[in-house]
Each structure stands twice: as structure tokens, then as C-alpha cells.
N, C-alpha and C positions, 0 to 999 in steps of 0.2 A: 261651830258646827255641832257640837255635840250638845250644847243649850239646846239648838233648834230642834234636832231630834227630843230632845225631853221634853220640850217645850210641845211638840206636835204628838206625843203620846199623850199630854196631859191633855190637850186641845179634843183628842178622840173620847177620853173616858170623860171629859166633859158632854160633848156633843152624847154619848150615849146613854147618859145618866138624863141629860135635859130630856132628850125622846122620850124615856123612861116616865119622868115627869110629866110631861105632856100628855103622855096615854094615861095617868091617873087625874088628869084632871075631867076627864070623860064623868068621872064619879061628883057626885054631889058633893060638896065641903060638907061633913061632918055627919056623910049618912054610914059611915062605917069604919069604928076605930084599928081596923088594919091597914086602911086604906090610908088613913091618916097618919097612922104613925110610918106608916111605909114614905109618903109623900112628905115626911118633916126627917127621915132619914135620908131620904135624896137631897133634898134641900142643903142638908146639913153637909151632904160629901161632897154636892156643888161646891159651899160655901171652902169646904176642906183643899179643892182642888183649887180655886181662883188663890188662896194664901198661897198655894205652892207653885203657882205659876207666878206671882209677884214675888215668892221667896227667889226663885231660879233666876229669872231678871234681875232682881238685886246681886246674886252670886255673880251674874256673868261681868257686870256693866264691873262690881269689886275687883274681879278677876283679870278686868281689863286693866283695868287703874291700877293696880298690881304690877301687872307685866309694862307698862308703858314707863311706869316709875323705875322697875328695873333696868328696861331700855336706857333710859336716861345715865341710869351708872354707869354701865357700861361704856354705852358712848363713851363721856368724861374721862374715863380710865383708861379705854382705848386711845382719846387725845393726848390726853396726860402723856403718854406713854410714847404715843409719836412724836410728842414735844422732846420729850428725855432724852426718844434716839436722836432726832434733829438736832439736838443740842451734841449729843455724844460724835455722831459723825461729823457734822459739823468743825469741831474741834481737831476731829483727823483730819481733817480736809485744810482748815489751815494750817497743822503743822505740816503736812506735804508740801506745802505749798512757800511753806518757809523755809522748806531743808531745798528748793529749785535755784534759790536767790543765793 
């Protein structure tokens, strides 16, 4: 949940930088060096923002495989565990059951 939220602010400062983009391409390539360097700065924080929206995918899918692997121990430990008591009552359960005879 919280990716998606990042992930959709990064989506918006994308989308408003592109607009950005686009209203300078009104201008002629190369009729004017503010305009240029203005439009290879957007370009550039596009470029900035697409890394970080593939960095954030990367963290989340980690994040998940993370947590899935920890799931897993758990699990385990909790079986384990119910194993050890099955075994421990178990064991009451037959000597009850020897001290009836």
C-alpha cells in the first residue's frame, strides 16, 4: 500500500514534468539556450524519476521476499513446536492411560 502511494506521487511529478516538456517543445530545437538547457533539465529529472520508480519496485517485490521468507520460519517453528507439544502430551496421555490398567 504504501509503494503504491509512492509510486503514484512519483507517477504525478512525472506526468507534470512531461506537460512541462511538451510546452517547450512549442519552441524550435536550438533557437534558444534557456530553452534548451531548461528542456535537457526536464529530461534529465524524467530520467531521475523513471530510476526511482524502478528503484521502489525493486524495494517492494525485496520487501516482499523478505517477509515471505520470514513467513516461512515461522511457520516451521510454530510446527516444530506443535510437534514437541504432541509429543509432550502425548506422552501424558499414555501414562494416564497406563496408571487406568
Amino acid at each position: 500500500m504504501l509503494s503504491r502511494l509512492v509510486l503514484g506521487d512519483i507517477e504525478k511529478d512525472y506526468c507534470y514534468l512531461k506537460t512541462k516538456l511538451f510546452e517547450l517543445y512549442t519552441w524550435q530545437t536550438g533557437s534558444s539556450r534557456t530553452v534548451e538547457s531548461r528542456r535537457l533539465g526536464i529530461e534529465r529529472l524524467l530520467g531521475d524519476l523513471n530510476q526511482k520508480s524502478r528503484d521502489e519496485q525493486v524495494e517492494c517485490w525485496r520487501n516482499i521476499a523478505e517477509l515471505k521468507r520470514e513467513f516461512r520460519n515461522w511457520f516451521k517453528q510454530y510446527k516444530d513446536l506443535l510437534q514437541r507439544v504432541g509429543l509432550v502430551l502425548g506422552a501424558k496421555h499414555n501414562e494416564q492411560r497406563r496408571d487406568f490398567k
